[in-house]
PyMOL Python script that loads the backbone (N, CA, C, O; Angstrom):
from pymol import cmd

cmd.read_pdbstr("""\
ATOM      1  N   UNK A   1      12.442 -15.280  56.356  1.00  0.00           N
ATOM      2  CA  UNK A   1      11.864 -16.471  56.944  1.00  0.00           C
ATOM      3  C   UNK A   1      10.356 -16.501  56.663  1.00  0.00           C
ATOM      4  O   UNK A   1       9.675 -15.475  56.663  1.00  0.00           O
ATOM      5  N   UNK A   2       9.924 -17.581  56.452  1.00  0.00           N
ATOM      6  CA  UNK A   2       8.574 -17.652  56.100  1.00  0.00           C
ATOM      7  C   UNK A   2       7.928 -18.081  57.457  1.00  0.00           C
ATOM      8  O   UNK A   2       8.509 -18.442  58.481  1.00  0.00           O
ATOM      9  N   UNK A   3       6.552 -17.952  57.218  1.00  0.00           N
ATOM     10  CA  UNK A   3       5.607 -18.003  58.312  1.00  0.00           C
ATOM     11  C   UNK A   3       4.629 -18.969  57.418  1.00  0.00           C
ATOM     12  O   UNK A   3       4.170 -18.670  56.316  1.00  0.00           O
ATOM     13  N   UNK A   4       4.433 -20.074  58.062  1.00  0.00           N
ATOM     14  CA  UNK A   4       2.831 -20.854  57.499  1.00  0.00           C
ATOM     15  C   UNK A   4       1.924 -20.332  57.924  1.00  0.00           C
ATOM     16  O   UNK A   4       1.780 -19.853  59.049  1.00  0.00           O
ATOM     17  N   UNK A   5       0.736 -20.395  56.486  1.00  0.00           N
ATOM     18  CA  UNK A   5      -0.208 -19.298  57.124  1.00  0.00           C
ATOM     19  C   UNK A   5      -1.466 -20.720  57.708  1.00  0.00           C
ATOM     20  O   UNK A   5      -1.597 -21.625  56.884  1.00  0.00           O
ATOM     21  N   UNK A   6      -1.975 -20.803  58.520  1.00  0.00           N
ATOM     22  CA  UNK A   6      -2.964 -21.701  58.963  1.00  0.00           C
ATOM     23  C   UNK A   6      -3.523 -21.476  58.140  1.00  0.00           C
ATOM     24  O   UNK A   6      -3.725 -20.339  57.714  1.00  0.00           O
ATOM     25  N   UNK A   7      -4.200 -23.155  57.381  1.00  0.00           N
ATOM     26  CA  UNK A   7      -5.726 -23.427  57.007  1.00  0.00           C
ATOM     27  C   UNK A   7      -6.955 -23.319  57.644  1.00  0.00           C
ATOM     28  O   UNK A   7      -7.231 -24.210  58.448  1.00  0.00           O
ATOM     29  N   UNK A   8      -7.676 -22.511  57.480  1.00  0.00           N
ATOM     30  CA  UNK A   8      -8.924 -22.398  57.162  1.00  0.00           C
ATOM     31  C   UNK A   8      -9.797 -22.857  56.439  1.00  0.00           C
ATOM     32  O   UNK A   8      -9.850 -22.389  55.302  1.00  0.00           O
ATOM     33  N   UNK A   9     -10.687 -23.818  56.789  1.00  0.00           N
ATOM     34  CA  UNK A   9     -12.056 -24.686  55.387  1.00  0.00           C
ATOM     35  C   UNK A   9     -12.672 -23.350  55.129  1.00  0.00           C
ATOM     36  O   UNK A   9     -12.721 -22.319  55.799  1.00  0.00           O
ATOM     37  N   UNK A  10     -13.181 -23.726  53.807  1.00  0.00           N
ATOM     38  CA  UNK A  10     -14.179 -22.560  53.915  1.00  0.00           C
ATOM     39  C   UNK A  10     -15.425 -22.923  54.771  1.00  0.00           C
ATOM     40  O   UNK A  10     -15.479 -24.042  55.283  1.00  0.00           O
ATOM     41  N   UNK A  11     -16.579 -21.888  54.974  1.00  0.00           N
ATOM     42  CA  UNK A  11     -17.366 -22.125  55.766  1.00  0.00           C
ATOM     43  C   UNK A  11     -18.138 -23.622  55.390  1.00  0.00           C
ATOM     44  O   UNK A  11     -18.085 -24.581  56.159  1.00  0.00           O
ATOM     45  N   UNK A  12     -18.857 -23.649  54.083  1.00  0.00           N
ATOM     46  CA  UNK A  12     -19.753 -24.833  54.009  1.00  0.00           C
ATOM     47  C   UNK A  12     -18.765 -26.390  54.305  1.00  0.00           C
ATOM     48  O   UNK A  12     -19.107 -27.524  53.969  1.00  0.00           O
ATOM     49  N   UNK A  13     -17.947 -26.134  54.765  1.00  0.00           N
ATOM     50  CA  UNK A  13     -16.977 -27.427  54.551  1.00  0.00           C
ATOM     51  C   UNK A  13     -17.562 -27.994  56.132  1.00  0.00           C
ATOM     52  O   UNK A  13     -18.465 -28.825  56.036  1.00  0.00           O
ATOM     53  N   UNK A  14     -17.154 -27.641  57.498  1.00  0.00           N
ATOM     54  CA  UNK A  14     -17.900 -28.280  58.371  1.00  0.00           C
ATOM     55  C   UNK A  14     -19.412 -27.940  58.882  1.00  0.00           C
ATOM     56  O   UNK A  14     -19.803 -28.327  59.983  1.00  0.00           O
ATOM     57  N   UNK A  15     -20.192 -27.215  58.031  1.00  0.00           N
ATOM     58  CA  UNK A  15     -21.295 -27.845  57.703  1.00  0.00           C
ATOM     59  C   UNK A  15     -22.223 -28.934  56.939  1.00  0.00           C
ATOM     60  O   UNK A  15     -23.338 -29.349  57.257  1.00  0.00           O
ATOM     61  N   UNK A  16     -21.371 -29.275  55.784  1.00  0.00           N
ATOM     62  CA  UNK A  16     -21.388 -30.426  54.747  1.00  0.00           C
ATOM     63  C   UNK A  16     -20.931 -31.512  56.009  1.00  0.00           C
ATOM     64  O   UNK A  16     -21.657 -32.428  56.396  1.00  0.00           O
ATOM     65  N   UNK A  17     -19.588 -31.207  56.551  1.00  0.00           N
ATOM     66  CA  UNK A  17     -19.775 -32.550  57.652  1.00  0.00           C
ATOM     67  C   UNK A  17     -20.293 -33.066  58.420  1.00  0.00           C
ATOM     68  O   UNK A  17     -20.299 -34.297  58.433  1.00  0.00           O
ATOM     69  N   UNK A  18     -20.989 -32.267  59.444  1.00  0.00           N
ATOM     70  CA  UNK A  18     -22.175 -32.254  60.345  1.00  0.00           C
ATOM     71  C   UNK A  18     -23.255 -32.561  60.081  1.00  0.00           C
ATOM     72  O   UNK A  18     -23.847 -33.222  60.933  1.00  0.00           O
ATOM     73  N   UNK A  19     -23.945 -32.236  58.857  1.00  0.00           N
ATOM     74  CA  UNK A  19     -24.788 -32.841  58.079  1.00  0.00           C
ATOM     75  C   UNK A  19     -24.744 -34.453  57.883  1.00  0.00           C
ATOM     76  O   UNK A  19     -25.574 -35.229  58.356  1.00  0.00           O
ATOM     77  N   UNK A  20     -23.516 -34.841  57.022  1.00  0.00           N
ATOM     78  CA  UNK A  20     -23.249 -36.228  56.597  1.00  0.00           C
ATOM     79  C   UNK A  20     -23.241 -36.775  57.743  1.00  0.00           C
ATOM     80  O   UNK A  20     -23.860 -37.839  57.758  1.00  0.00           O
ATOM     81  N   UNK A  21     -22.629 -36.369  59.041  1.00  0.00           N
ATOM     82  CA  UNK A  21     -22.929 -37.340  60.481  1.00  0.00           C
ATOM     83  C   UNK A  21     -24.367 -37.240  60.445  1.00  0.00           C
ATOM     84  O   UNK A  21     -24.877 -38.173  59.825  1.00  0.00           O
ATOM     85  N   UNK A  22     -25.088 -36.495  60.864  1.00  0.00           N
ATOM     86  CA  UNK A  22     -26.439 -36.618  60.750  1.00  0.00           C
ATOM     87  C   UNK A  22     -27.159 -37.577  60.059  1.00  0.00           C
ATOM     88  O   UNK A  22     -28.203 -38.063  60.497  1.00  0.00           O
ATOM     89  N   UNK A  23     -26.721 -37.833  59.143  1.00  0.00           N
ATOM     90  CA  UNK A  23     -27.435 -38.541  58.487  1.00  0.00           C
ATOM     91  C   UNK A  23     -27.545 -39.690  58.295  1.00  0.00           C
ATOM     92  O   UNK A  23     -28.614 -40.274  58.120  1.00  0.00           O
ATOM     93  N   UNK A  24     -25.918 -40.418  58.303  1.00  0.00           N
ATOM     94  CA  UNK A  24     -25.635 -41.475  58.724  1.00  0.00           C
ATOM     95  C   UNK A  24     -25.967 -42.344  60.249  1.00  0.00           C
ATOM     96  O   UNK A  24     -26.003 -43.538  60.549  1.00  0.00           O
ATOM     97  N   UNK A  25     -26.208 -40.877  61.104  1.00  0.00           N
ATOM     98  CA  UNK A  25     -26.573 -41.250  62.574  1.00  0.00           C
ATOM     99  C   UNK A  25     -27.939 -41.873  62.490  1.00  0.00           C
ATOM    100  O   UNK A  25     -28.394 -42.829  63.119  1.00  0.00           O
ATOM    101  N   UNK A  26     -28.506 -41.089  61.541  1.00  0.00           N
ATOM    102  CA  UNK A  26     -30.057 -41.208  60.999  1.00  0.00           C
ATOM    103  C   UNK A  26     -30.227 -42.762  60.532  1.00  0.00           C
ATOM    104  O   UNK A  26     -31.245 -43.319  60.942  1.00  0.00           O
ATOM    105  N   UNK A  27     -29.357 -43.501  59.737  1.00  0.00           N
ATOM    106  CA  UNK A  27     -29.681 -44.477  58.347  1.00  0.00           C
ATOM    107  C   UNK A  27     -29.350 -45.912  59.675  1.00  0.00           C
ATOM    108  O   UNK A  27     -30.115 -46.798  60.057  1.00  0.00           O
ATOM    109  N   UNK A  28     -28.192 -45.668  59.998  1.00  0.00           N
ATOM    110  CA  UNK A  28     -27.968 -46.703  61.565  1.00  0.00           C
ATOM    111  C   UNK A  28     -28.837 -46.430  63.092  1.00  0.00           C
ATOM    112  O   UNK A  28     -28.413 -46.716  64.211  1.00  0.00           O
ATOM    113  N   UNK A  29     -30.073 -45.840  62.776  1.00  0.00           N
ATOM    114  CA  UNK A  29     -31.001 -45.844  63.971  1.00  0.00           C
ATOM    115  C   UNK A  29     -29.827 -45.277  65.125  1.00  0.00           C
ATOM    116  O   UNK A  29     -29.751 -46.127  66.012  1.00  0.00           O
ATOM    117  N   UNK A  30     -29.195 -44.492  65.307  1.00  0.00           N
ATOM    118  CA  UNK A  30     -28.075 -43.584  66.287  1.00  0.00           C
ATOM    119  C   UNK A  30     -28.794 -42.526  67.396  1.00  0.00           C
ATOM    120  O   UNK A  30     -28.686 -42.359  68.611  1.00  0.00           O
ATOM    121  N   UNK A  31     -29.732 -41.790  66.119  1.00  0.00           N
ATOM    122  CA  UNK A  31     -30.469 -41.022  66.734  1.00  0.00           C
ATOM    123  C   UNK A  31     -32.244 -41.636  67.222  1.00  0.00           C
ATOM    124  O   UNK A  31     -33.095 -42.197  66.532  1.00  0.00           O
ATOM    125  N   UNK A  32     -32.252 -41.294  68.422  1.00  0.00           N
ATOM    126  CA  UNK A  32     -33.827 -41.736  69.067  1.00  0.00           C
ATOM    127  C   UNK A  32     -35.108 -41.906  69.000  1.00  0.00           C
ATOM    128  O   UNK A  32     -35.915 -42.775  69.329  1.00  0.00           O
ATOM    129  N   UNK A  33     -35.127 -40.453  68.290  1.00  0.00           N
ATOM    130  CA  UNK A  33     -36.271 -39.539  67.566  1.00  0.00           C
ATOM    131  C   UNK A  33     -36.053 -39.432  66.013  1.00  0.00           C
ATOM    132  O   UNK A  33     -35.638 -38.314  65.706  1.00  0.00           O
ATOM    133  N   UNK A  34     -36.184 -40.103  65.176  1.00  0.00           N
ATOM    134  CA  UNK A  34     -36.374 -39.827  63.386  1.00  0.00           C
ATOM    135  C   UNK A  34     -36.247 -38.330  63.078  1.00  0.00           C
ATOM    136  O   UNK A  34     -35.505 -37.802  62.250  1.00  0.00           O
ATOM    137  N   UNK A  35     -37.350 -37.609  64.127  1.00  0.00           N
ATOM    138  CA  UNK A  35     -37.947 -36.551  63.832  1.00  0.00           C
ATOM    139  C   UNK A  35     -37.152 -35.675  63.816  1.00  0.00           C
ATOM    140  O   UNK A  35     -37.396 -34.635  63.205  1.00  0.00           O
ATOM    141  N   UNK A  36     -35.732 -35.910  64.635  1.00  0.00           N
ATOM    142  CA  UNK A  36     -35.383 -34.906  65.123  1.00  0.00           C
ATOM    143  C   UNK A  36     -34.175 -34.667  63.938  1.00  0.00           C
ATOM    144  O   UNK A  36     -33.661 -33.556  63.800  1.00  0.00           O
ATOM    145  N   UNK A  37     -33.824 -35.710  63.190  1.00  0.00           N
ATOM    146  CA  UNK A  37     -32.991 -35.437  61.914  1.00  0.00           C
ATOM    147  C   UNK A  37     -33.368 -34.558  61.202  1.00  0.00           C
ATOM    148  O   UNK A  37     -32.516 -33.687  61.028  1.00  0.00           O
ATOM    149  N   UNK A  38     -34.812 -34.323  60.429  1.00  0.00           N
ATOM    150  CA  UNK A  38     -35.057 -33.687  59.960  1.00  0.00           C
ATOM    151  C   UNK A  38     -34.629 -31.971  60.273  1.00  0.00           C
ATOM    152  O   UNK A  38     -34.105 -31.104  59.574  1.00  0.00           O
ATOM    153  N   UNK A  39     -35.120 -32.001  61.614  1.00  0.00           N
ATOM    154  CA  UNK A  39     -35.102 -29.929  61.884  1.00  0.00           C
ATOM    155  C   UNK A  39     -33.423 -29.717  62.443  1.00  0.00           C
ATOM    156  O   UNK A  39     -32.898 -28.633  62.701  1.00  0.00           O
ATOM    157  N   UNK A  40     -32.820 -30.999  62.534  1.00  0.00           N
ATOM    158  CA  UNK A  40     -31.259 -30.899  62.896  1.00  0.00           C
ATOM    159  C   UNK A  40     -30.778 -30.234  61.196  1.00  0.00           C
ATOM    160  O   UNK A  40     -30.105 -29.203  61.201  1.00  0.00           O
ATOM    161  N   UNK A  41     -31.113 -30.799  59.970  1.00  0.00           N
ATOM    162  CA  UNK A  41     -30.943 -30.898  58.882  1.00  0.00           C
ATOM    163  C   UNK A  41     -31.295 -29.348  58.326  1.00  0.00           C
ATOM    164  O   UNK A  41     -30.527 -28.742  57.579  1.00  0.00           O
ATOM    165  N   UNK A  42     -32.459 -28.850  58.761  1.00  0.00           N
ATOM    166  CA  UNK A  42     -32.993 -27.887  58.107  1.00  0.00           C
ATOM    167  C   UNK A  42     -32.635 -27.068  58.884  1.00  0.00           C
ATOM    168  O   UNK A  42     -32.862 -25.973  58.368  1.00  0.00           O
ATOM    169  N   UNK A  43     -32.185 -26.944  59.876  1.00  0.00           N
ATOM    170  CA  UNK A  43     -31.194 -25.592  60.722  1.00  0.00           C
ATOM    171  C   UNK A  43     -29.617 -25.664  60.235  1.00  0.00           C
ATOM    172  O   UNK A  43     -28.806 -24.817  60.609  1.00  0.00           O
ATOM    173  N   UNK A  44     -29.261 -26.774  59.351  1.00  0.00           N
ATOM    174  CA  UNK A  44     -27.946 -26.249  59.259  1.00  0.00           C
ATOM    175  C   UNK A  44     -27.867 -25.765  57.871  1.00  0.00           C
ATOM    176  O   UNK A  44     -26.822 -25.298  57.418  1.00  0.00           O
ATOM    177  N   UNK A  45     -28.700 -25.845  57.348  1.00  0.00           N
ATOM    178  CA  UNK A  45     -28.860 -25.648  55.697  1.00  0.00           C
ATOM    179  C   UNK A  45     -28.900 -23.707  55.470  1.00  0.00           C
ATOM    180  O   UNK A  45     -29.012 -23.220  54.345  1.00  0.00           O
TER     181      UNK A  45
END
""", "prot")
cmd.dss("prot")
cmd.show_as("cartoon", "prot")
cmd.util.cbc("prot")
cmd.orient("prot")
């Protein structure tokens, strides 16, 4: 009998996503502060 083995993303996969929200949150005025895209951006990198 087989067993499915669960998927796993690799790591950069929901960081690439979190990012792209970011950014888009960014381009539609979402987020409050401009500023704060930036160091959201450069902490996930």
């Amino acid at each position: 009998m087989k067993t499915r083995q669960r998927y796993i993303p690799e790591p950069w996969i929901p960081i690439q996503w979190a990012v792209r929200l970011v950014q888009k949150a960014g381009m539609h005025a979402n987020i409050a502060d401009p500023k704060i895209i930036h160091d959201v951006l450069k902490v996930s990198r």
